[in-house]
C-alpha atoms as an extended CHARMM CRD file, in Angstrom:
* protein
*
       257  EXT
         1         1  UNK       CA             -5.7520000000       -0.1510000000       16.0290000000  PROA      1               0.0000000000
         2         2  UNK       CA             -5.9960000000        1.5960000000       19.2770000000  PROA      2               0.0000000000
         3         3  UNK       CA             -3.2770000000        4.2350000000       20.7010000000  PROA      3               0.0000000000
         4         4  UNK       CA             -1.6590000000        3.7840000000       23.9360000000  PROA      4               0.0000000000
         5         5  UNK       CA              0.3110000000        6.8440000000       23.9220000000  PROA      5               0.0000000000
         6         6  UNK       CA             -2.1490000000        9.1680000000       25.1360000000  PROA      6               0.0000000000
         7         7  UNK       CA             -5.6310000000        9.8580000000       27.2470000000  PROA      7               0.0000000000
         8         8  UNK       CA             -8.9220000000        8.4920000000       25.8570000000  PROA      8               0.0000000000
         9         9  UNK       CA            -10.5570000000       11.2220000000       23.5420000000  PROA      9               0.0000000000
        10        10  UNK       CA            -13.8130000000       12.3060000000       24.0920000000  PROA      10              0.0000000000
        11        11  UNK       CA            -16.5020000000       10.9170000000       21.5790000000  PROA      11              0.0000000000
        12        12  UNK       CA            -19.5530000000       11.6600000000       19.6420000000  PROA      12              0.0000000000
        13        13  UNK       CA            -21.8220000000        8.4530000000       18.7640000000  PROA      13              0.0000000000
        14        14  UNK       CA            -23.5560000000        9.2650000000       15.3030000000  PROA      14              0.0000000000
        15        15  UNK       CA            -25.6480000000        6.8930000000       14.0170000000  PROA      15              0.0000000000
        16        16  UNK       CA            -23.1330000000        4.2770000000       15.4350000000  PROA      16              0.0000000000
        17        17  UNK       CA            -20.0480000000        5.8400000000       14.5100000000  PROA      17              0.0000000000
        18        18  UNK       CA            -18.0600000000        7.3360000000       16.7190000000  PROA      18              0.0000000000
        19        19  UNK       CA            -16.2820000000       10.6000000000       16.0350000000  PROA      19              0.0000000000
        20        20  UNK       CA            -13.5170000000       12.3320000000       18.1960000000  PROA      20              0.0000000000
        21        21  UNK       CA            -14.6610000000       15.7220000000       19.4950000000  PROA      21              0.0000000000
        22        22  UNK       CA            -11.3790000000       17.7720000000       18.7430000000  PROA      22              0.0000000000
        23        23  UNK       CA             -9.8570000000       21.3440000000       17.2730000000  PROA      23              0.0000000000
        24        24  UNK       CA             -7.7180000000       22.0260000000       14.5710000000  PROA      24              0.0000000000
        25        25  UNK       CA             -4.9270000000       22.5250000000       17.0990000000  PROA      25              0.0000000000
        26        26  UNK       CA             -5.5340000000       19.3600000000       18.9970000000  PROA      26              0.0000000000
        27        27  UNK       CA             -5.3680000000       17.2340000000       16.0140000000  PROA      27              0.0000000000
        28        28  UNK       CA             -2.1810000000       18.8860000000       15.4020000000  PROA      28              0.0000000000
        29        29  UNK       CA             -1.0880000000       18.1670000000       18.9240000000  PROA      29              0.0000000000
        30        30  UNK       CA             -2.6030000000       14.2960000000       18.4670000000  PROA      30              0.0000000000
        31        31  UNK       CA             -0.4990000000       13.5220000000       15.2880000000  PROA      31              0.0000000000
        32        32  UNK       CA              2.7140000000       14.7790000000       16.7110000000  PROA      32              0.0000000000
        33        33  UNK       CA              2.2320000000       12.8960000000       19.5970000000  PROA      33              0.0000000000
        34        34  UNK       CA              1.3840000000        9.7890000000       16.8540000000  PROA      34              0.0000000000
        35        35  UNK       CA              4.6980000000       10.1380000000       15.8030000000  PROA      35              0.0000000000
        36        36  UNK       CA              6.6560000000       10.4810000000       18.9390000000  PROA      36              0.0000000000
        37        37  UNK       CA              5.0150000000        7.4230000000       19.5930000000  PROA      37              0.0000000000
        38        38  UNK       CA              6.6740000000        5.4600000000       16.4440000000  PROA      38              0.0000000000
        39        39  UNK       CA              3.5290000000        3.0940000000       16.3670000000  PROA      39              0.0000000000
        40        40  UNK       CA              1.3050000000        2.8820000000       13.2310000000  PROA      40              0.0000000000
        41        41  UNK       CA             -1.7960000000        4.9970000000       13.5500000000  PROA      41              0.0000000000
        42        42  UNK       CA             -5.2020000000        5.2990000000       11.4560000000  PROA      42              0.0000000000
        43        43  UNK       CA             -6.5560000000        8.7430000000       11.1650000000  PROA      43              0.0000000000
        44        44  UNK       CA             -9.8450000000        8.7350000000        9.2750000000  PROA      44              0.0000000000
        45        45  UNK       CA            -11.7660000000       11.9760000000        7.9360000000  PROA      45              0.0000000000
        46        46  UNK       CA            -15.4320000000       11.1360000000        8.6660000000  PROA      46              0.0000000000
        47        47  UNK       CA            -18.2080000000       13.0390000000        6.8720000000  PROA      47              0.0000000000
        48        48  UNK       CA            -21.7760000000       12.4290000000        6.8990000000  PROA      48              0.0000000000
        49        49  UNK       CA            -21.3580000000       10.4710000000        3.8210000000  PROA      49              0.0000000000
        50        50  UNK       CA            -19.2930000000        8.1200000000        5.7540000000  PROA      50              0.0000000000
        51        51  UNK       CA            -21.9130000000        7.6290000000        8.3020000000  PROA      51              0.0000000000
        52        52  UNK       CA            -24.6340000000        6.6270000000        5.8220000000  PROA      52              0.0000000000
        53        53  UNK       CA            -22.2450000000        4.2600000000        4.5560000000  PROA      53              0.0000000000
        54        54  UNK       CA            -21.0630000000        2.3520000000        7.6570000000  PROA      54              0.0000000000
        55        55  UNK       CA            -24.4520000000        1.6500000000        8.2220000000  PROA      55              0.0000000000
        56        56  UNK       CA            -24.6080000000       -0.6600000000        5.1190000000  PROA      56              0.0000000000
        57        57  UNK       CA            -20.7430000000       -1.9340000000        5.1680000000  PROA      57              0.0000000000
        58        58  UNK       CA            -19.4750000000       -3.2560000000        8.5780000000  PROA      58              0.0000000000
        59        59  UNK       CA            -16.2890000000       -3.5000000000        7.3690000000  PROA      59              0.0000000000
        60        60  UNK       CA            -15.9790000000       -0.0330000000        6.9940000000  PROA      60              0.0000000000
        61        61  UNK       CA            -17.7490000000        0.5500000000       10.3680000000  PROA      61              0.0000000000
        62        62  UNK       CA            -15.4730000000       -1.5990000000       12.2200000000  PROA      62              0.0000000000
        63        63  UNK       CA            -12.3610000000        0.4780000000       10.6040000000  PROA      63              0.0000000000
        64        64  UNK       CA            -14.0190000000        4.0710000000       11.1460000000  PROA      64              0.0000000000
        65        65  UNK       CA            -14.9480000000        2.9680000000       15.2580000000  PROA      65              0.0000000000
        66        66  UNK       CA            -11.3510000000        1.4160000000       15.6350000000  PROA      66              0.0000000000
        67        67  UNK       CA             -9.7170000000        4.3730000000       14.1190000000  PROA      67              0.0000000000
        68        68  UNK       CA             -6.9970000000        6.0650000000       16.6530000000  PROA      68              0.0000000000
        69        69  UNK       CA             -8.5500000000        9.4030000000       15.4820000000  PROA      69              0.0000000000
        70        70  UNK       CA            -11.6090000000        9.7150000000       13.5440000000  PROA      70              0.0000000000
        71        71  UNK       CA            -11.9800000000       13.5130000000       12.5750000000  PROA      71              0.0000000000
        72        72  UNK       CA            -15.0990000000       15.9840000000       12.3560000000  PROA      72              0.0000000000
        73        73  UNK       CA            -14.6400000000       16.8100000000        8.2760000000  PROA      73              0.0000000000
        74        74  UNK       CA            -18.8720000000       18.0860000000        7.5730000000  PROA      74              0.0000000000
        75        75  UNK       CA            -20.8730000000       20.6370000000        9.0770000000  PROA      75              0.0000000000
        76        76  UNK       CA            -23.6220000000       18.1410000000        9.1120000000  PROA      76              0.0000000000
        77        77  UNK       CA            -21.8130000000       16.3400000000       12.2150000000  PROA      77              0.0000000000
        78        78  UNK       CA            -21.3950000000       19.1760000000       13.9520000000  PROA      78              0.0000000000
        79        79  UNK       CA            -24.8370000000       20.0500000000       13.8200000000  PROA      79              0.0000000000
        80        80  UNK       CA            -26.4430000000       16.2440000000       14.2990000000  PROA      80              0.0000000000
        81        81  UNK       CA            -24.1920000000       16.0290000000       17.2110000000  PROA      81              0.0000000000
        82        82  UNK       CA            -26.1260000000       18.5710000000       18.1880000000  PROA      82              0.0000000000
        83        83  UNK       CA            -29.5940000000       17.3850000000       17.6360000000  PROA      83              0.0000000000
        84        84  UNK       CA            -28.7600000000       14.0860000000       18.8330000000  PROA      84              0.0000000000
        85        85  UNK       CA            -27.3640000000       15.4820000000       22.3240000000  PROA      85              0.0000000000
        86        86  UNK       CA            -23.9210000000       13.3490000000       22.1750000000  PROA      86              0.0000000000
        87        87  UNK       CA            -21.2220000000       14.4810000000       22.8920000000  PROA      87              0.0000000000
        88        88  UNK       CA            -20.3260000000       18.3970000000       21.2980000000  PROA      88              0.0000000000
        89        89  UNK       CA            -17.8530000000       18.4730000000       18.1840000000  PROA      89              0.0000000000
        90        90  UNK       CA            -16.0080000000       21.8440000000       18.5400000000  PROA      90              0.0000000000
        91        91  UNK       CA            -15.7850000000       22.7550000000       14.7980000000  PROA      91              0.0000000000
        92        92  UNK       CA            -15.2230000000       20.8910000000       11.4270000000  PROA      92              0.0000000000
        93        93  UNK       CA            -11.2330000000       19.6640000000       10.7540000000  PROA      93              0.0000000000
        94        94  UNK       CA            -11.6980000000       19.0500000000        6.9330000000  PROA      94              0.0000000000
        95        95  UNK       CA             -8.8610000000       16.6710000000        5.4290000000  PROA      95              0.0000000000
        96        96  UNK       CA             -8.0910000000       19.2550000000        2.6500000000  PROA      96              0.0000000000
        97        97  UNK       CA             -6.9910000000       21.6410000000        5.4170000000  PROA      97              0.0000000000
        98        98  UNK       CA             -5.3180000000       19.2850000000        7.5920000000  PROA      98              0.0000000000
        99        99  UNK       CA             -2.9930000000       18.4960000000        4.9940000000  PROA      99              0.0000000000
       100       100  UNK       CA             -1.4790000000       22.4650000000        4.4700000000  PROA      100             0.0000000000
       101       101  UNK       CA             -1.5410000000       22.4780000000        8.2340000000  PROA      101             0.0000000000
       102       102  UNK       CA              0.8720000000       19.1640000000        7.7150000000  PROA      102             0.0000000000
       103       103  UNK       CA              2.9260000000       20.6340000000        5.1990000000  PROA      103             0.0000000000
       104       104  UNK       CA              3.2910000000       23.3030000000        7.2320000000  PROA      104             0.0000000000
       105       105  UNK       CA              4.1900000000       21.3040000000       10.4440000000  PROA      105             0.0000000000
       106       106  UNK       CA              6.8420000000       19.5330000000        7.9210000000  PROA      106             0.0000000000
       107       107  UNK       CA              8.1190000000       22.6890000000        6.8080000000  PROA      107             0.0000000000
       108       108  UNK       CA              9.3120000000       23.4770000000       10.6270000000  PROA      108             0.0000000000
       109       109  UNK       CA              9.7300000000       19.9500000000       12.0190000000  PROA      109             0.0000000000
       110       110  UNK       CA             11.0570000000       18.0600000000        9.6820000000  PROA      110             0.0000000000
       111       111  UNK       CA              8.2950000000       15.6570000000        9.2700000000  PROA      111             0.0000000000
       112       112  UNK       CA              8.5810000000       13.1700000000        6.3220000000  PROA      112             0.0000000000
       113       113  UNK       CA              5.2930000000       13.1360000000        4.3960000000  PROA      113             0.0000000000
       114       114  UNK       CA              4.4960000000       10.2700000000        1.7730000000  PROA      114             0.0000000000
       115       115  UNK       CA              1.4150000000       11.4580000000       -0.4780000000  PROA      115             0.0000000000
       116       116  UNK       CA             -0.3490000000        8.1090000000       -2.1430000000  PROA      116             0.0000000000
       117       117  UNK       CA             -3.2060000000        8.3500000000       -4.6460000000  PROA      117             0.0000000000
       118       118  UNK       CA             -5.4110000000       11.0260000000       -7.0920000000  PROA      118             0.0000000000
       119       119  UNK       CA             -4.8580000000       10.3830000000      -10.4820000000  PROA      119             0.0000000000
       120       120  UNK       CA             -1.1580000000       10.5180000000      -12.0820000000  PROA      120             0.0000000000
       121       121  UNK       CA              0.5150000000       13.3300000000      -12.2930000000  PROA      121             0.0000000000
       122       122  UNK       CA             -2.0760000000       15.1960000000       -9.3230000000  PROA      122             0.0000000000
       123       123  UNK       CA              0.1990000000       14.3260000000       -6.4650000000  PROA      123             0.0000000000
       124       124  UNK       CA              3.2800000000       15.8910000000       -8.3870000000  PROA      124             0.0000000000
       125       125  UNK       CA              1.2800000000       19.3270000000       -8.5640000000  PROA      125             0.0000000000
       126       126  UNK       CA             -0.1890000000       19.5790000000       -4.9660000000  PROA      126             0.0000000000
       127       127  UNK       CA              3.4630000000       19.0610000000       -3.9030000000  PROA      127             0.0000000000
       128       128  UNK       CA              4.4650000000       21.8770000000       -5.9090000000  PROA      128             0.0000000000
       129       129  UNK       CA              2.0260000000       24.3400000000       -4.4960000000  PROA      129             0.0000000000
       130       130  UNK       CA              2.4820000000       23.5710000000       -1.2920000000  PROA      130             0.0000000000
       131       131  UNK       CA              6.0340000000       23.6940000000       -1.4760000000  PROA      131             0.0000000000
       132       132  UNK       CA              5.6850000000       27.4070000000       -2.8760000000  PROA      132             0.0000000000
       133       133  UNK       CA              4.0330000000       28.2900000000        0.7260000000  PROA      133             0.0000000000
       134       134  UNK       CA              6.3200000000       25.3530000000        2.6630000000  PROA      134             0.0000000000
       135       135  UNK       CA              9.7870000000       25.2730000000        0.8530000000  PROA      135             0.0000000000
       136       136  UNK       CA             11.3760000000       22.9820000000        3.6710000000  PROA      136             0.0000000000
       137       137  UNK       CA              8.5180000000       20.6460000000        3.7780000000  PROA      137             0.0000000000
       138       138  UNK       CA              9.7650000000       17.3500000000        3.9290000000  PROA      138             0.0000000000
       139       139  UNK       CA              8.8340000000       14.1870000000        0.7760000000  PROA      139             0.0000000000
       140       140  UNK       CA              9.1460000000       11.0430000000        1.4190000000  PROA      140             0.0000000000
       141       141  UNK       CA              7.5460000000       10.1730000000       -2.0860000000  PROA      141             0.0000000000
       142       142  UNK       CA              4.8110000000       10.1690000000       -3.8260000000  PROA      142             0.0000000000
       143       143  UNK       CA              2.7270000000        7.9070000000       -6.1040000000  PROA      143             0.0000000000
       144       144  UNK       CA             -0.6800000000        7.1640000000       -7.9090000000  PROA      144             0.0000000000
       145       145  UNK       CA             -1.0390000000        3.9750000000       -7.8040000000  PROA      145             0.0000000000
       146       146  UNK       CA             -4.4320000000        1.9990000000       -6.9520000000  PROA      146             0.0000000000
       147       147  UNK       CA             -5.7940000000        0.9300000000       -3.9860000000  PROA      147             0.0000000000
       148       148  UNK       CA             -6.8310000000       -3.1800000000       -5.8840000000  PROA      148             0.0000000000
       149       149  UNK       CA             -4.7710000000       -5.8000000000       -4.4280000000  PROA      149             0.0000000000
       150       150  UNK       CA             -2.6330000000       -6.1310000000       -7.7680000000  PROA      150             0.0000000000
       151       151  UNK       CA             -0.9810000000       -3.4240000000       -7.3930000000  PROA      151             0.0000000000
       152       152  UNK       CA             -1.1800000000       -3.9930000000       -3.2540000000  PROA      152             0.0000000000
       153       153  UNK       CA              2.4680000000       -5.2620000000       -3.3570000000  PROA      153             0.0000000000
       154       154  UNK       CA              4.0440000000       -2.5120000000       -5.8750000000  PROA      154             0.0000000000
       155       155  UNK       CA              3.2740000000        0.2310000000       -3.3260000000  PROA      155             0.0000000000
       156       156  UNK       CA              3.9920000000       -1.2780000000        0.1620000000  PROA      156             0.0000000000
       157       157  UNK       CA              7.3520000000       -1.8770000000       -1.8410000000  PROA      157             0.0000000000
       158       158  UNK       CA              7.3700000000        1.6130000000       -2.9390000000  PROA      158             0.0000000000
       159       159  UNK       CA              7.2120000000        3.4610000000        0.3470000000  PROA      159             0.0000000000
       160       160  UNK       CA              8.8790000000        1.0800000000        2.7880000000  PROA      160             0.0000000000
       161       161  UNK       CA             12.2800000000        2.1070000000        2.0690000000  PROA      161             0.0000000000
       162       162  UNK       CA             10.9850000000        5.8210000000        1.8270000000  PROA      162             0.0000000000
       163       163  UNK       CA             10.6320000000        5.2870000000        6.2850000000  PROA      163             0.0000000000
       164       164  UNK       CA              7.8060000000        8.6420000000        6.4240000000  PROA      164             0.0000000000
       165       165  UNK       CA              6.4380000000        9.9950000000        9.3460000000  PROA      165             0.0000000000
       166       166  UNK       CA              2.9730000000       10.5240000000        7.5640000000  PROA      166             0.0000000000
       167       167  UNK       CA              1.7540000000        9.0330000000        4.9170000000  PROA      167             0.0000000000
       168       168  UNK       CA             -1.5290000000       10.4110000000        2.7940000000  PROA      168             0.0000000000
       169       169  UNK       CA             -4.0010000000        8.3970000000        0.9690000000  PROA      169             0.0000000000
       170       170  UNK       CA             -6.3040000000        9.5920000000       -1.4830000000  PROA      170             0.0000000000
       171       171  UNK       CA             -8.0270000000        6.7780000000       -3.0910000000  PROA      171             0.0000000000
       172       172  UNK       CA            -11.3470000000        8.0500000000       -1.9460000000  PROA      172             0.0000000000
       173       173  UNK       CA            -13.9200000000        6.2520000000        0.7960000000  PROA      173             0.0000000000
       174       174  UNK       CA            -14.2660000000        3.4660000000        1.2940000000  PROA      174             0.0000000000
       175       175  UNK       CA            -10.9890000000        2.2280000000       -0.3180000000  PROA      175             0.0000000000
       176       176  UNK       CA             -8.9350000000        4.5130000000        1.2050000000  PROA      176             0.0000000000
       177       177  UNK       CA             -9.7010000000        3.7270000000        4.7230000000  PROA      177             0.0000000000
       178       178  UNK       CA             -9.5070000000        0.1960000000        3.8190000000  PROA      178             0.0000000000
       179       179  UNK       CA             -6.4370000000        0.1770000000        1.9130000000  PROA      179             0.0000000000
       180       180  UNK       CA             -4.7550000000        1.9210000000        5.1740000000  PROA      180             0.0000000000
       181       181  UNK       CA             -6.2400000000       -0.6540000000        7.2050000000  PROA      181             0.0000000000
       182       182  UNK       CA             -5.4530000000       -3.5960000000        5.9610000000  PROA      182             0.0000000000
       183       183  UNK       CA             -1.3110000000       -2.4950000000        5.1370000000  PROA      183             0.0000000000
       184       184  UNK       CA             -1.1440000000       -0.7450000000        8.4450000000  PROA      184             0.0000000000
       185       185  UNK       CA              0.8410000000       -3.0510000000       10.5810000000  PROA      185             0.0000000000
       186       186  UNK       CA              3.3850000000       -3.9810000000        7.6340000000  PROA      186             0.0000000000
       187       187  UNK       CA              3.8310000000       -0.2320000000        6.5990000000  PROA      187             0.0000000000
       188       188  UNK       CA              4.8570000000        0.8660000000       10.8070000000  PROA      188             0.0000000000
       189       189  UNK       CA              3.8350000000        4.4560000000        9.4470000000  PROA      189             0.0000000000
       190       190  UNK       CA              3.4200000000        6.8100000000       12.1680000000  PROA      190             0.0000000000
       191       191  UNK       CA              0.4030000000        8.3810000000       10.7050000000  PROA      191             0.0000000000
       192       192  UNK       CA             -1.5930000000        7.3180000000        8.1850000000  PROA      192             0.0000000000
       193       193  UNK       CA             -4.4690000000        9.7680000000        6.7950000000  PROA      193             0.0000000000
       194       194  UNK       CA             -6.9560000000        9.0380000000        4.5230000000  PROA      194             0.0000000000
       195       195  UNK       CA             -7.7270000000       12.0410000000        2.6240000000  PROA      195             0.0000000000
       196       196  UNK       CA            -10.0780000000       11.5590000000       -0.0100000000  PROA      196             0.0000000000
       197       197  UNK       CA             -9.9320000000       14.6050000000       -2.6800000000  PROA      197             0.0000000000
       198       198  UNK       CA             -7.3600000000       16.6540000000       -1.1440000000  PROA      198             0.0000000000
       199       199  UNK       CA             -4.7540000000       16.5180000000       -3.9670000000  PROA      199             0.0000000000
       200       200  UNK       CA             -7.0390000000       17.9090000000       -6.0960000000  PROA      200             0.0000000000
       201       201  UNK       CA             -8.0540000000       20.5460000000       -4.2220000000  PROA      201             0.0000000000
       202       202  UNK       CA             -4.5910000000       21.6950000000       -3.3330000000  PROA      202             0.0000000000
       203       203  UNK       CA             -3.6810000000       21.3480000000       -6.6320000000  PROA      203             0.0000000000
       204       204  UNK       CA             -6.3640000000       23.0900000000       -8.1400000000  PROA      204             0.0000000000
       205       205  UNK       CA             -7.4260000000       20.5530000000      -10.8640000000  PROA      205             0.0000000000
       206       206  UNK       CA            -10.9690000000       20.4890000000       -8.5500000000  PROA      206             0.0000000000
       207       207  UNK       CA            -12.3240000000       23.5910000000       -7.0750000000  PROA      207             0.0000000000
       208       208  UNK       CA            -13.5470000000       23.5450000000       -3.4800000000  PROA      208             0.0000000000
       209       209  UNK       CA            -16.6220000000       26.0280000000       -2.5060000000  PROA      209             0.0000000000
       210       210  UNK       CA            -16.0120000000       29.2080000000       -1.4740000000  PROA      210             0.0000000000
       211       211  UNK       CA            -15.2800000000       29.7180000000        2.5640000000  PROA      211             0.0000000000
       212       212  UNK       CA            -18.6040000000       31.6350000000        2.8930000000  PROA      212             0.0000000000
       213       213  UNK       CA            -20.1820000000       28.8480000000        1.4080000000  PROA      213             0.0000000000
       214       214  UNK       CA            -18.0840000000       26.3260000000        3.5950000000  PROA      214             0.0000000000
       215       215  UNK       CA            -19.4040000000       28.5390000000        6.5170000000  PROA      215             0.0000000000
       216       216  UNK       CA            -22.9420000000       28.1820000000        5.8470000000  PROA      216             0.0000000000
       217       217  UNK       CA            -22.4450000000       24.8670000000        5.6850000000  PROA      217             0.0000000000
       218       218  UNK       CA            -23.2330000000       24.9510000000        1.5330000000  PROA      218             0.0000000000
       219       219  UNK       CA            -20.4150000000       22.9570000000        0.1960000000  PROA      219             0.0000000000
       220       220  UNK       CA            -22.8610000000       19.6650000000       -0.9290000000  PROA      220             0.0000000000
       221       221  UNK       CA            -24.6870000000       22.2380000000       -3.0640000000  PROA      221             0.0000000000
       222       222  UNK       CA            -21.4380000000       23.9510000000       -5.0310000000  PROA      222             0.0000000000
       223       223  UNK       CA            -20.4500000000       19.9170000000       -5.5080000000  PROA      223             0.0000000000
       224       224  UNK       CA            -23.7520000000       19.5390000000       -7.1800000000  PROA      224             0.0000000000
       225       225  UNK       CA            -23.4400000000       22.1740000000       -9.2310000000  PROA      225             0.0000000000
       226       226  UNK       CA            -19.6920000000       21.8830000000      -10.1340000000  PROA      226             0.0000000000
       227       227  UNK       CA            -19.8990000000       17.8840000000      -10.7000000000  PROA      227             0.0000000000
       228       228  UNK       CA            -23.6530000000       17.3050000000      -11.0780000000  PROA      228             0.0000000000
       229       229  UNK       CA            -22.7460000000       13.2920000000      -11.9810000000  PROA      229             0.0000000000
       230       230  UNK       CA            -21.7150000000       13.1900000000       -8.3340000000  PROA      230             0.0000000000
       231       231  UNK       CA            -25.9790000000       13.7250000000       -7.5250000000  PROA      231             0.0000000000
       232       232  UNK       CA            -25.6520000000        9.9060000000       -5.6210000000  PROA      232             0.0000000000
       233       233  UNK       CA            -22.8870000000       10.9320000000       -3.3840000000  PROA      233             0.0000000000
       234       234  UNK       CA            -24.5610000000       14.4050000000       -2.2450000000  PROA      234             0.0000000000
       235       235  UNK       CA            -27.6880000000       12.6890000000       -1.6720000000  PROA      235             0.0000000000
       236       236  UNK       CA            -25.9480000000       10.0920000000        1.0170000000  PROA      236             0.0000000000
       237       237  UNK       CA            -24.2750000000       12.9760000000        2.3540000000  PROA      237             0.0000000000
       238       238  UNK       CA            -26.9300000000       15.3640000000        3.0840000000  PROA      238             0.0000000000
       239       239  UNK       CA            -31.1250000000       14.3700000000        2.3710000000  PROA      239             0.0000000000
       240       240  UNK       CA            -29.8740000000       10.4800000000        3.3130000000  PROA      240             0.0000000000
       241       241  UNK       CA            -27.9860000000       11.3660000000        6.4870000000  PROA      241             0.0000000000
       242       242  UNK       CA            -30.3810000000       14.1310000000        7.3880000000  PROA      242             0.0000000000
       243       243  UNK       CA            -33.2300000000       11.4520000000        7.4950000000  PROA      243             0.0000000000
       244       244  UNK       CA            -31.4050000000        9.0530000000        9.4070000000  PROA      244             0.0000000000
       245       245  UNK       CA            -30.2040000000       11.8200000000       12.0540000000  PROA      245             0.0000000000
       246       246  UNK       CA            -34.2050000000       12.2430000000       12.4920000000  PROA      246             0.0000000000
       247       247  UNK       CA            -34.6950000000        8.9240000000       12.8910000000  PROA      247             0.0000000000
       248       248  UNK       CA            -32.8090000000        8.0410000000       15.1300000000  PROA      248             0.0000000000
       249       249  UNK       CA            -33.7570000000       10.9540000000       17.3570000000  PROA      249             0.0000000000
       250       250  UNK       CA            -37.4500000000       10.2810000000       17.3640000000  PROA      250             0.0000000000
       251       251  UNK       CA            -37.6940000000        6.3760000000       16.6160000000  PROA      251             0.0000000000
       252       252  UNK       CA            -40.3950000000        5.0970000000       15.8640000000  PROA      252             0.0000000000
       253       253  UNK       CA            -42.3820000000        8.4200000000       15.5050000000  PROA      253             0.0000000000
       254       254  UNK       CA            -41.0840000000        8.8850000000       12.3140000000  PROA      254             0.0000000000
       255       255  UNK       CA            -42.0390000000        6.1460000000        9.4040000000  PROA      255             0.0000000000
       256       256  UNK       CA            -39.6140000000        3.9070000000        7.2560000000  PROA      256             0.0000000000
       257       257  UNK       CA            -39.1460000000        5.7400000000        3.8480000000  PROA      257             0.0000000000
C-alpha cells in the first residue's frame, strides 16, 4: 500500500511505528490528491493506544507502517515525538474532526463519501447532522454492518456499485484498519479512513471532552470518567504508552515492569 502520486512524507518513528508529521490542511491537501490519483489508499488514525498495540500484533504493525498516511490523532504523540527527538508532529489531526472537514470538502467538491460501521441506526444520524452544516455533501451510502468475514462479502457487495471517493470505517482498532486492509485492492476506493468512534461523536450518542480539555491534552481522563468500563483501553493509551516512551528513551536505565 504505498502512494506514488506524491513526495515522500516526512516521518516520526514511535516505538516502531511510524507516523506522518502533517497539518490539518495538508491532510486535506494529501486526500484530494488520493483521489485525483484514482488508486486505493489506507489512511489510518494512530493514537498512542495504537502504538502499544502494534507492539504485541504485527499484523497490525505491518498495516499502520505501510499505511499511505498514518495521522497524528493524541496529544501523547505529539509530545513523545518530542521526548524521543524524531521527527516533530505539527499538531494532533483527530479522525472525529477530519471527518466534518470531509463533509465539508464534499459539500464544495462533490466528493462521494461512503460511511461503514457504529452500531445501526448511528451512521443514519451523523449523516443528518452533518448535512444540517453541509447540505450538498455528497452519500455514497451507508451501512452497519460488521467487520467478521461472514458478513465480509455482504458489504464489499454493498458499496461497489455505490463507486465513492472516500469511504469511512468505524469498526474500531484493530478491526477497522484490518478490515480496510485486507478489502482494499477489490474495493479501488480512493480513500479509505479508519475512524474509530467518529459516528458517535458526530452524532452525539457519545460525548467527546470538552476542547479545553482536548487542549490540555485531558481527553483519556473525561473517557474514564464518562465510560469507566473502558479503564483497559485508557490504561494502553496513556500509563502503558507513557512507560514505553521512557523506555525506550533511556534503555536499559530504566527496569522491566
Amino acid at each position: 500500500m504505498t502512494c506514488d502520486c506524491l513526495a515522500p512524507l516526512n516521518t516520526a518513528t514511535i516505538l516502531n511505528v511510524k507516523i506522518h508529521a502533517v497539518t490539518h490542511a495538508q491532510t486535506l491537501k494529501l486526500i484530494e490528491q488520493f483521489i485525483a490519483c484514482r488508486q486505493p489508499h489506507q489512511v489510518v488514525t494512530v493514537n498512542p493506544e495504537f502504538v502499544v498495540a502494534a507492539q504485541t500484533d504485527q499484523e497490525f504493525r505491518y498495516i499502520v507502517n505501510q499505511a499511505d498516511l498514518a495521522l497524528p490523532d493524541g496529544i501523547g504523540l505529539l509530545k513523545a515525538a518530542r521526548f524521543l527527538r524524531t521527527t516533530p508532529l505539527p499538531e494532533r489531526v483527530p479522525g472525529s474532526d477530519l471527518v466534518i472537514r470531509l463533509a465539508e470538502l464534499s459539500h464544495q467538491k462533490g466528493y462521494r463519501i461512503y460511511f461503514l460501521g457504529a452500531w445501526a441506526g448511528v451512521a443514519e444520524k451523523a449523516i443528518a447532522k452533518l448535512k444540517e452544516s453541509y447540505p450538498n455533501m455528497q452519500v455514497a451510502g451507508y451501512y452497519a454492518g460488521s467487520p467478521t468475514m461472514s458478513e465480509n462479502e455482504v458489504i464489499i457487495q454493498r458499496i461497489l456499485p455505490t463507486h465513492p471517493d472516500i469511504l469511512l470505517v468505524a469498526y474500531g482498532a484493530p478491526k477497522q484498519d484490518k478490515w480496510i486492509a485486507r478489502n482494499l485492492e477489490r474495493l479501488q476506493v480512493s480513500v479509505c479512513i479508519g475512524v474509530g468512534g467518529s459516528f458517535d461523536f458526530i452524532a452525539g450518542t457519545a460525548k467527546r471532552a470538552p476542547r479545553w480539555l482536548q487542549h490540555m491534552g485531558l481527553e483519556w481522563l473525561h473517557r474514564l470518567v464518562m465510560q469507566p468500563w473502558r479503564w483497559r483501553r485508557i490504561w494502553n493509551a496513556v500509563p502503558r504508552f507513557s512507560w514505553l516512551v521512557l523506555k525506550e528513551r533511556f534503555g536499559q536505565s530504566i527496569p522491566n515492569s
